[in-house]
Structures are given as C-alpha cells and as structure tokens.
VOBADREN-593500 format. One record per residue (C-alpha): residue number from 1; chain; x, y, z. Coordinates in nm, 4 decimals. Each point is the difference from the previous one (the first is absolute). Last residue first. Layout:
// VOBADREN-593500
NODE num cadena     east    north       up
NODE NUM      A        X        Y        Z
...
//
This chain:
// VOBADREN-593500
NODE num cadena     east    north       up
NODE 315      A  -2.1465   0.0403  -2.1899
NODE 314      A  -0.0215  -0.0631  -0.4090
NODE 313      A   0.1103   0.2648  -0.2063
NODE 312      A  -0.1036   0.0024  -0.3356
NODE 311      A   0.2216  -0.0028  -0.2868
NODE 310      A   0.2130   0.2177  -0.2229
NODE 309      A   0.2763  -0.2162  -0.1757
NODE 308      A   0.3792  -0.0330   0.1455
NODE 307      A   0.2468   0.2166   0.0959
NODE 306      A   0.2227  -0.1142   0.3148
NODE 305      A   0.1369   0.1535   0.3161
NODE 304      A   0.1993  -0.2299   0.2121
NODE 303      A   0.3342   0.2595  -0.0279
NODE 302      A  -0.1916   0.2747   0.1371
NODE 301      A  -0.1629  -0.1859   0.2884
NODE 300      A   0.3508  -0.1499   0.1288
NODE 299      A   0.1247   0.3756  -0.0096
NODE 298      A  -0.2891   0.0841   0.2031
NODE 297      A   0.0761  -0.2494   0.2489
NODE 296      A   0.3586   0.0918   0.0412
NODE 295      A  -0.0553   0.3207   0.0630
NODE 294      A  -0.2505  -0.0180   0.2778
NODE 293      A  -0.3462   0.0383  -0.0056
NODE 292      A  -0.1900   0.3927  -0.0031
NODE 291      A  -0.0783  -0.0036  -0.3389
NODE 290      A   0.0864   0.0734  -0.3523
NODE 289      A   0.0979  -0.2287  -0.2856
NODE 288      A   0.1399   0.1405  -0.3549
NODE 287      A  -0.0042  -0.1915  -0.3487
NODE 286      A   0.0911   0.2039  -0.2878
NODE 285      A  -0.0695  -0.2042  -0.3381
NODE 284      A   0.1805  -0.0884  -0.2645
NODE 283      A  -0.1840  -0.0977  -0.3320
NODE 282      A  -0.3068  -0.1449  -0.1213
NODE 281      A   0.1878  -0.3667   0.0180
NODE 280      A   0.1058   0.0428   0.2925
NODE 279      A   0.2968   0.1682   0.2388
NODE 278      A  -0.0100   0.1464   0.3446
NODE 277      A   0.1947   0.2931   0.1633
NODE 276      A   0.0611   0.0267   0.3272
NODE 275      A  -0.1337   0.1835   0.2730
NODE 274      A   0.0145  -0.0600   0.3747
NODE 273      A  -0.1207   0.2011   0.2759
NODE 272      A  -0.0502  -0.0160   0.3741
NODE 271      A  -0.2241   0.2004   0.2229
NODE 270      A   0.0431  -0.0300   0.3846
NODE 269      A   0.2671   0.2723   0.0098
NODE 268      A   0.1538   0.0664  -0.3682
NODE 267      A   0.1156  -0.3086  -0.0997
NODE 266      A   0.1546   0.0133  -0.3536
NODE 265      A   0.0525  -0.2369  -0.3356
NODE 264      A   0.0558   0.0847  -0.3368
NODE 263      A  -0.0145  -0.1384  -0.3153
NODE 262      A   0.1224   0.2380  -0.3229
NODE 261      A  -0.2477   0.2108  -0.2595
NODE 260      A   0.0746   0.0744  -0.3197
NODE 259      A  -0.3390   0.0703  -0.1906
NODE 258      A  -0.0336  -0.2856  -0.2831
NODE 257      A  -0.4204  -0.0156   0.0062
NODE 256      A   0.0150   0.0119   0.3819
NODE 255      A  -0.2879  -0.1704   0.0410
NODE 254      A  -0.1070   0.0415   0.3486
NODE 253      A  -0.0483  -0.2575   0.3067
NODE 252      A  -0.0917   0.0831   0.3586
NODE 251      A   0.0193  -0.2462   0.2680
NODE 250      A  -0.1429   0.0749   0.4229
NODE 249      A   0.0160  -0.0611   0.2828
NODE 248      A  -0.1881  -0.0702   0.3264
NODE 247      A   0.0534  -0.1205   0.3666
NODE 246      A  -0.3265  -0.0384   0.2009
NODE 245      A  -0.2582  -0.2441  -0.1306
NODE 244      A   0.2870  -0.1904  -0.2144
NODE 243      A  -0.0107   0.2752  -0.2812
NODE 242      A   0.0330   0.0147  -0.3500
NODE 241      A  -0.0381   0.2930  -0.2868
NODE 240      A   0.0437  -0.0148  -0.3698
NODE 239      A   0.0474   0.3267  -0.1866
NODE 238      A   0.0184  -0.0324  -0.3844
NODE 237      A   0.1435   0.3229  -0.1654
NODE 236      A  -0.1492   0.1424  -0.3650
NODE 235      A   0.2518   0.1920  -0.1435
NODE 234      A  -0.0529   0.3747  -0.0671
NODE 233      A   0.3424   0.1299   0.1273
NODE 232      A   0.1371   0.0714   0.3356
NODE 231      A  -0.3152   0.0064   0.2279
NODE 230      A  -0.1295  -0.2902  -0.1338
NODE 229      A  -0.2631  -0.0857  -0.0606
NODE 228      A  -0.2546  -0.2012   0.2103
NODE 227      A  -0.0802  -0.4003  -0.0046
NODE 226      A  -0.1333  -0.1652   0.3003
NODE 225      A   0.0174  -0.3409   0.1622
NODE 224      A  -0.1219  -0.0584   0.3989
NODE 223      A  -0.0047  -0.2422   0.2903
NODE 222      A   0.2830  -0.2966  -0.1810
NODE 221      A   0.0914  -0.2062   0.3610
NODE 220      A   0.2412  -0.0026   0.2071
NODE 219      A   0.0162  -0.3152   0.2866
NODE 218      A   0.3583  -0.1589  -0.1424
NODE 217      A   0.2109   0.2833  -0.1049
NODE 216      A  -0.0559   0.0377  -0.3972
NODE 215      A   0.1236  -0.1952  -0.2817
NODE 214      A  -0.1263  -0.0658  -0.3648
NODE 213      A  -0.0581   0.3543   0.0142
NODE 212      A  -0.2833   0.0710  -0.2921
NODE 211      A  -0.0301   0.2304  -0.3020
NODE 210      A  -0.2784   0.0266  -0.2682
NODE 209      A  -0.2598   0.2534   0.1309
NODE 208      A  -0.2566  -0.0961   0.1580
NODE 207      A  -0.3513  -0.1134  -0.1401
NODE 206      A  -0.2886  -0.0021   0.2417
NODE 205      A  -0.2106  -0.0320   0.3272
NODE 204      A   0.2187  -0.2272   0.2152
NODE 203      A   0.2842   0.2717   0.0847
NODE 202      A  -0.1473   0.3620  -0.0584
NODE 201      A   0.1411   0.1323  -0.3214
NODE 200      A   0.0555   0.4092   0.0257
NODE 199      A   0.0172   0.3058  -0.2208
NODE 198      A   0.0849   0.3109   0.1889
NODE 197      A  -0.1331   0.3237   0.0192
NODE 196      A   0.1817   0.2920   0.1129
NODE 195      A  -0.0154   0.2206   0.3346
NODE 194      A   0.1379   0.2926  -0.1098
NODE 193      A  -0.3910   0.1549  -0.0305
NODE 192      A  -0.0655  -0.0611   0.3697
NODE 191      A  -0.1703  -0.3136   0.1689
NODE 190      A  -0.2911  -0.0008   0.1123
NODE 189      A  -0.0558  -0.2533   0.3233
NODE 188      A  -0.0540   0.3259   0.2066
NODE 187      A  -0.2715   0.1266  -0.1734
NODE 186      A  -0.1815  -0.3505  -0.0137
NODE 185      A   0.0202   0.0291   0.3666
NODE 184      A   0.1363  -0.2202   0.2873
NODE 183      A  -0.2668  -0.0175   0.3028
NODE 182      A   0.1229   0.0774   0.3689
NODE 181      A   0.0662  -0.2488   0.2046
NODE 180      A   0.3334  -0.1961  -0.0663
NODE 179      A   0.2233   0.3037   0.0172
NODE 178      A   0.3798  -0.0025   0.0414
NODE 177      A   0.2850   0.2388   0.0671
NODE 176      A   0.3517   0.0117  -0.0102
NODE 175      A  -0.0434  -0.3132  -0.1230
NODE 174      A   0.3879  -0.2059  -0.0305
NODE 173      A   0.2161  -0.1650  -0.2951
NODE 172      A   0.3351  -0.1108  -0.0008
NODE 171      A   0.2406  -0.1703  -0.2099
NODE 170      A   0.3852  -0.1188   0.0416
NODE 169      A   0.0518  -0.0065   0.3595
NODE 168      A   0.3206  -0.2119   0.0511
NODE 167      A  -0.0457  -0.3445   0.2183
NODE 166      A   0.2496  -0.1167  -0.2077
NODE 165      A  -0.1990  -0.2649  -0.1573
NODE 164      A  -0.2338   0.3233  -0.1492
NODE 163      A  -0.2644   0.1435   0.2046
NODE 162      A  -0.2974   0.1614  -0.1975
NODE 161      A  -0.2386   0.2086   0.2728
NODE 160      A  -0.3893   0.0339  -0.0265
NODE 159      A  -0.1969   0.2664   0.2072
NODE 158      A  -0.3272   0.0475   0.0603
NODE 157      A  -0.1252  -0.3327  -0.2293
NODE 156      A  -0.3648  -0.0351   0.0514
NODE 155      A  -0.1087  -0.2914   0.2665
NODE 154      A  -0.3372   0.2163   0.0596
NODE 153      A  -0.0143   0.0959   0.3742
NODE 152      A   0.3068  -0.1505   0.1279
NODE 151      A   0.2153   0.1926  -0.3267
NODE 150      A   0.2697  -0.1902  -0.1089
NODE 149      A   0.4381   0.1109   0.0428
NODE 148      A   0.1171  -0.2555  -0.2576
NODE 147      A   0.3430  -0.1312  -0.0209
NODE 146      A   0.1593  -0.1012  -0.2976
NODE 145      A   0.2807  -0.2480  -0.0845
NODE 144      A   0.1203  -0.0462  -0.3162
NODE 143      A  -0.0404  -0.2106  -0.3594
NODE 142      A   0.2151  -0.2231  -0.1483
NODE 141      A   0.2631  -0.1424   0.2222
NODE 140      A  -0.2736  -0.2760   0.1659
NODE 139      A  -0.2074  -0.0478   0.3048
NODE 138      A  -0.0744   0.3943   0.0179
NODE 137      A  -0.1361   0.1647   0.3088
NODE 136      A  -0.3442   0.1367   0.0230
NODE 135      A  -0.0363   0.2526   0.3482
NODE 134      A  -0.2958   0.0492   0.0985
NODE 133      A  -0.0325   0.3296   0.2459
NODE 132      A  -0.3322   0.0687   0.1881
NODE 131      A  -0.1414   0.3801  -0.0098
NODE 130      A  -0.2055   0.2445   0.1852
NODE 129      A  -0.0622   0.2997  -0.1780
NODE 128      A   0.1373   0.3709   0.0830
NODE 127      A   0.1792  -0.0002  -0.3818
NODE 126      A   0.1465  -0.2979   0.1118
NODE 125      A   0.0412  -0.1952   0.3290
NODE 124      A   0.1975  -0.3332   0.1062
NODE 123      A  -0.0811  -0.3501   0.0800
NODE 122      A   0.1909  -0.3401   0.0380
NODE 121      A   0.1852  -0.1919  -0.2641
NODE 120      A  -0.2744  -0.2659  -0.1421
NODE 119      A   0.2254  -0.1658  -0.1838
NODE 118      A  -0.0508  -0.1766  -0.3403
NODE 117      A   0.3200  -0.2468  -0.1869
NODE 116      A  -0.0430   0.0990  -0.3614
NODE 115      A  -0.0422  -0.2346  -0.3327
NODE 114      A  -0.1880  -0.2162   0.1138
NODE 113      A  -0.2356   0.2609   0.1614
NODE 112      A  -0.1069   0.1647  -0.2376
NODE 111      A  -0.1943  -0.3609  -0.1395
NODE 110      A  -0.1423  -0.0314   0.3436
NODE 109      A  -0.0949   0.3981   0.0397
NODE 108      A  -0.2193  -0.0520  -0.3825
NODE 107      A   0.1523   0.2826  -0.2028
NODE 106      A   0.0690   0.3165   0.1539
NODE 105      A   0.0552   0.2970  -0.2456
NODE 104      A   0.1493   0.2105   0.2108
NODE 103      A  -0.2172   0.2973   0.1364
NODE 102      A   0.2243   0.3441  -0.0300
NODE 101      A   0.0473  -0.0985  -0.3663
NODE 100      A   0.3260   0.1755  -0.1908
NODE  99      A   0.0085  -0.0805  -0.3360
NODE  98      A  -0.1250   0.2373  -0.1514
NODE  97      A   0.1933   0.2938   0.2279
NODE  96      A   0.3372  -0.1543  -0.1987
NODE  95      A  -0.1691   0.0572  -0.3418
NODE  94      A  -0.1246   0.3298   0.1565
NODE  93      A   0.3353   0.1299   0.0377
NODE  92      A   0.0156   0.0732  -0.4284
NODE  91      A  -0.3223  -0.0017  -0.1623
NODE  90      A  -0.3441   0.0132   0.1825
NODE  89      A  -0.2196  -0.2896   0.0187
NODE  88      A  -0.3467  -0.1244  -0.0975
NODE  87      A  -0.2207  -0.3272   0.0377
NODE  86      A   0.2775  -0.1910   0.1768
NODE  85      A  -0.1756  -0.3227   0.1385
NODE  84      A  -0.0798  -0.0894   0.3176
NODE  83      A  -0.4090  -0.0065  -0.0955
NODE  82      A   0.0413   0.3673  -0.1122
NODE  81      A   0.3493   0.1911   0.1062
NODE  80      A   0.0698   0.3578  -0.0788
NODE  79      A   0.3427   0.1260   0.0257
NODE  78      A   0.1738   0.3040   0.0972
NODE  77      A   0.2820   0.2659  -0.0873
NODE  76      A  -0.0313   0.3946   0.1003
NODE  75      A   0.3629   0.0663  -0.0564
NODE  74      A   0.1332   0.0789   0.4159
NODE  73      A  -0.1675  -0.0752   0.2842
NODE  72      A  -0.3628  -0.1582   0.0435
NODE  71      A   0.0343  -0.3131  -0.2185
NODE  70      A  -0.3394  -0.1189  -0.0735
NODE  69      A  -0.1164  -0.3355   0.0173
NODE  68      A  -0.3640  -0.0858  -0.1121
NODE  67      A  -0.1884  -0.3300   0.0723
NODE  66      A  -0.3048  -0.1509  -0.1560
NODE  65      A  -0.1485  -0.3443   0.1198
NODE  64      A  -0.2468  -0.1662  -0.0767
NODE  63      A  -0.2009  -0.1806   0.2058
NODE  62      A  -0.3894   0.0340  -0.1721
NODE  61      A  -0.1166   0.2299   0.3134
NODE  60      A   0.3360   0.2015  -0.1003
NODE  59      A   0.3696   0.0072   0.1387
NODE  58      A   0.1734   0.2727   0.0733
NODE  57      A   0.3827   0.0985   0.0430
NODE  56      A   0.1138   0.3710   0.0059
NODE  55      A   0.3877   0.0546   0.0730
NODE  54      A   0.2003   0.3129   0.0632
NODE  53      A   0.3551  -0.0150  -0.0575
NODE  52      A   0.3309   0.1526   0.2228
NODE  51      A   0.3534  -0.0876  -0.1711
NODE  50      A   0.3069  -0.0531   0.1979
NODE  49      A   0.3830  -0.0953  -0.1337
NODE  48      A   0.2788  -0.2191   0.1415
NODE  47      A  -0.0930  -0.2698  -0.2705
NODE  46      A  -0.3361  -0.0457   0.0699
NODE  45      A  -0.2649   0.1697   0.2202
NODE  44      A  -0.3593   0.0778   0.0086
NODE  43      A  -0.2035   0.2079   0.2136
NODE  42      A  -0.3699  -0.0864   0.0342
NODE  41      A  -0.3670   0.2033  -0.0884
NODE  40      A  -0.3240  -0.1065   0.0418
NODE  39      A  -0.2596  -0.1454  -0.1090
NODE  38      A  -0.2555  -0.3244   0.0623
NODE  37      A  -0.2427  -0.2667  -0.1538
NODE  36      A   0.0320  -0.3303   0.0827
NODE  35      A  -0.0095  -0.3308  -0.1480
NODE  34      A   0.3977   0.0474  -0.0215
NODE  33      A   0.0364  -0.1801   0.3706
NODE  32      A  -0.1586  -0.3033  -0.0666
NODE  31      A   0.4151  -0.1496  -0.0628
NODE  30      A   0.1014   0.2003   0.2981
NODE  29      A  -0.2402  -0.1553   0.2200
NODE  28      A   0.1501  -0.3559  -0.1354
NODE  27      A   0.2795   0.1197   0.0751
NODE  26      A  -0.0610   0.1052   0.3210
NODE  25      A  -0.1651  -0.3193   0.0851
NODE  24      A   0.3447  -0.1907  -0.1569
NODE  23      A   0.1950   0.1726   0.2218
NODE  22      A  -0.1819  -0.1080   0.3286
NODE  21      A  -0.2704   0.2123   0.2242
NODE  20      A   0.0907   0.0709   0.3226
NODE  19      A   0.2547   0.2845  -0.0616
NODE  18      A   0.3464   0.0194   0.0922
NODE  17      A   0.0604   0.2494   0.3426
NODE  16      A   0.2943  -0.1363   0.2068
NODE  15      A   0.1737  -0.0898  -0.3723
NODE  14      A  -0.0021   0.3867  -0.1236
NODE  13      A   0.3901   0.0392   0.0977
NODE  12      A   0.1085  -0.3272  -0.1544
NODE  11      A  -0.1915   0.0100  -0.2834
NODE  10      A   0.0922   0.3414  -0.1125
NODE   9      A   0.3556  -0.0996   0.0267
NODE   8      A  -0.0160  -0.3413  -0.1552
NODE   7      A  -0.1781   0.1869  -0.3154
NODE   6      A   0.3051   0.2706   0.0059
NODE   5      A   0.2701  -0.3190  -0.0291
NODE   4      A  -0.1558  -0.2383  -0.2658
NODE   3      A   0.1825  -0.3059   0.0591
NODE   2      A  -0.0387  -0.2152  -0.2879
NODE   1      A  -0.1472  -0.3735   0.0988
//
C-alpha cells in the first residue's frame, strides 16, 4: 500500500471524532447527491494559482439536469452542461473549466471501490456547513488520491483535495458559499454570448468518431466523444473523454495535413500531457491526452490509440 503522507495526517488528528456511518454510505450519498438543485460559488486551485467560479446546478420534474460554471475573475469563460454533457463552452481556460465537475461522476460505490481503498476520515466545516471527510485512495499507479470534505445535510462535495503518492497537494477545490434552498433560475443557467456551441455524441445513443485506446487503466470507461475546431486552423478535432468515477482524462486527435509538429511530454501539477504524432492511411495525425493521472499512464494511453470504423458504443 502507498503511503500517502497529508491523508495519514488528517486521519490521525480527526480519528477521536469519525463518523457513524461507513465509507461506502457516504458514497453511496455522494453518488444521489447530483439529484439536487443548488448554487453557489467555490475557489479553485491548480498549479500554484487561484480562480473563484460561480456554479448553478438544477434538475427538472423530468430529472435533468442543467449546470452552468462561470469563472468569476479574469476573461469571462464558462460552460453549460445538459444531461452531463457539454452543451456550450468558451474558448481558451474554459476547456480546462469543462472539465472540472464539483460532483464526481460516481458509478455504482462497489465497482468505485475496487479500484480505491474508502475512509471515512473524521469531520470538518466548510463554507459554515458541517462536513465528513472521505478520503478514496488508489490501489494502483494510475490514478490519485482524493479526499472529499461532504456536506452532512446533502452529501455535496464542499471541498475536494487531489493528493499525489507524495502526499503533495496537487488539486483543490472548496465553497465559499453554498445554497441548497433557494430555487436555481432559467436566468441564471444562461449562458453569455462567448459561450460556444459544441457538437457532442453521448456514449450508447450513436455514431463516434473513428478512434479508440486499445488500453486504458483498468476501471475507465469511454463517458463522452465530441468534435469542435480547432482553434489553430479549421480541422475538425475528435475529443474522447474517460473517467473511473473520480479520476478523468482526456485524448484529442487532429489532422495535421503535413504541419510539423514534434511529441512532447510535461506534468504541470496534477495534469499530465503527452502528444505524439500518429500515422494512417488518411495521413498523420496529432494525438494529445490530458488529465489529472500520472505521466506514465498517459503516455501508455497515447501509444494504445487506434483508428478504426465509426461504431456504437456499448457500456
């Protein structure tokens, strides 16, 4: 088992006052958590660097769910999400704002947790809320440890930190202020005129685009495929995204229709990665993977990727 120093720590001093109910209720409360409507506004940082965001999340008599994020210093940049999927985003930071998700996306607790070892860690408080810490720690080198700082009253994530083998901080994410009462607007979930439309395939319900990893970290699975243009040049990019229920990445590919381009590799806090360029028989292709696992894993990733003809998905 990998010692993860700043979890121990935590533990240790919060042990006298651990919860009653066990990691996998928590979870499980976590998992219900997103049926809820709520907003308010968190602090995020990465990298040495702080951002503040608003967030509006409501779901309808019917249970879907629509959720805006809306960076609140600096660029405005935000994203719309309908159903968990991207319905609009702004260019540049936003494509790192997309993919951050307050709620995880918990699959079944059981399945979550063979992949992490769950602790109930002992209580704190957030944003003047009550809270019970869960911590998630990795059973193999591909993904990282997070702790989660949950609500008592409705199991939402207060506060979420990404621990690395080290024990090193790598991510964090904390309300400043939450509201579970009062009603979410339709004013609130519209977005702003640089918010751009995106063109999504939900897994199960249709064709994706022609590109698979023949390897990914045992417990990820394919969540989303999207095609948007580039920023650079007109191409059409493919965006495939995977997650295990808590870690996430994901692989872009672009035609690079004889542009010189060289692989490269970099770690920049939690998020590693890894491009290198791809050959077939329309061409060579840029292949890049994103996400907050390690190095090694994403570099595994890259090299597994494979074209092959559009098909469905099948969970």
């Amino acid at each position: 088992m990998r010692a993860f120093p700043l979890l121990a720590l935590l533990g240790s001093c919060l042990a006298s006052s651990v919860h009653a109910a066990n990691a996998q209720d928590w979870l499980s409360r976590l998992a219900e958590s997103e049926g809820q409507s709520f907003h308010g506004s968190f602090v995020y940082e990465r990298n040495g660097s702080f951002s503040t965001h608003g967030i509006w999340h409501r779901v309808d008599a019917a249970g879907e769910v629509r959720e805006r994020l809306l960076q609140l210093d600096g660029p405005v940049q935000e994203v719309l999400r309908v159903g968990g999927q991207s319905a609009c985003v702004s260019e540049g930071l936003a494509d790192q704002l997309s993919d951050l998700r307050l709620s995880p996306h918990v699959v079944a607790p059981k399945r979550l947790a063979e992949r992490y070892e769950l602790r109930v860690a002992g209580r704190s408080r957030v944003a003047g809320r009550e809270a019970v810490i869960l911590t998630l720690i990795p059973r193999d080198q591909h993904r990282y440890a997070v702790e989660l700082h949950l609500d008592e009253a409705s199991a939402l994530p207060l506060k979420s930190l990404l621990v690395n083998e080290k024990g090193q901080l790598l991510e964090r994410f904390q309300f400043i202020d939450l509201d579970t009462e009062t009603a979410v607007s339709d004013e609130q979930l519209q977005p702003g005129d640089s918010c751009k439309s995106i063109d999504s395939v939900s897994p199960g319900s249709a064709s994706v685009p022609a590109w698979r990893a023949a390897w990914v970290p045992p417990g990820f699975q394919l969540q989303q495929a999207m095609q948007r243009r580039s920023p650079a040049s007109t191409e059409q990019v493919t965006y495939l995204t995977y997650d295990d229920g808590l870690a996430r990445f994901s692989i872009f590919l672009e035609p690079l229709r004889g542009a010189k381009v060289e692989d490269a590799r970099s770690q920049l806090g939690p998020t590693a990665v890894v491009s290198r360029r791809m050959s077939t028989v329309d061409g060579d292709v840029m292949v890049t993977v994103v996400g907050e696992i390690p190095l090694g894993t994403a570099e595994r990733v890259a090299l597994s990727m494979q074209a092959q003809a559009a098909e469905k998905v099948v969970q």
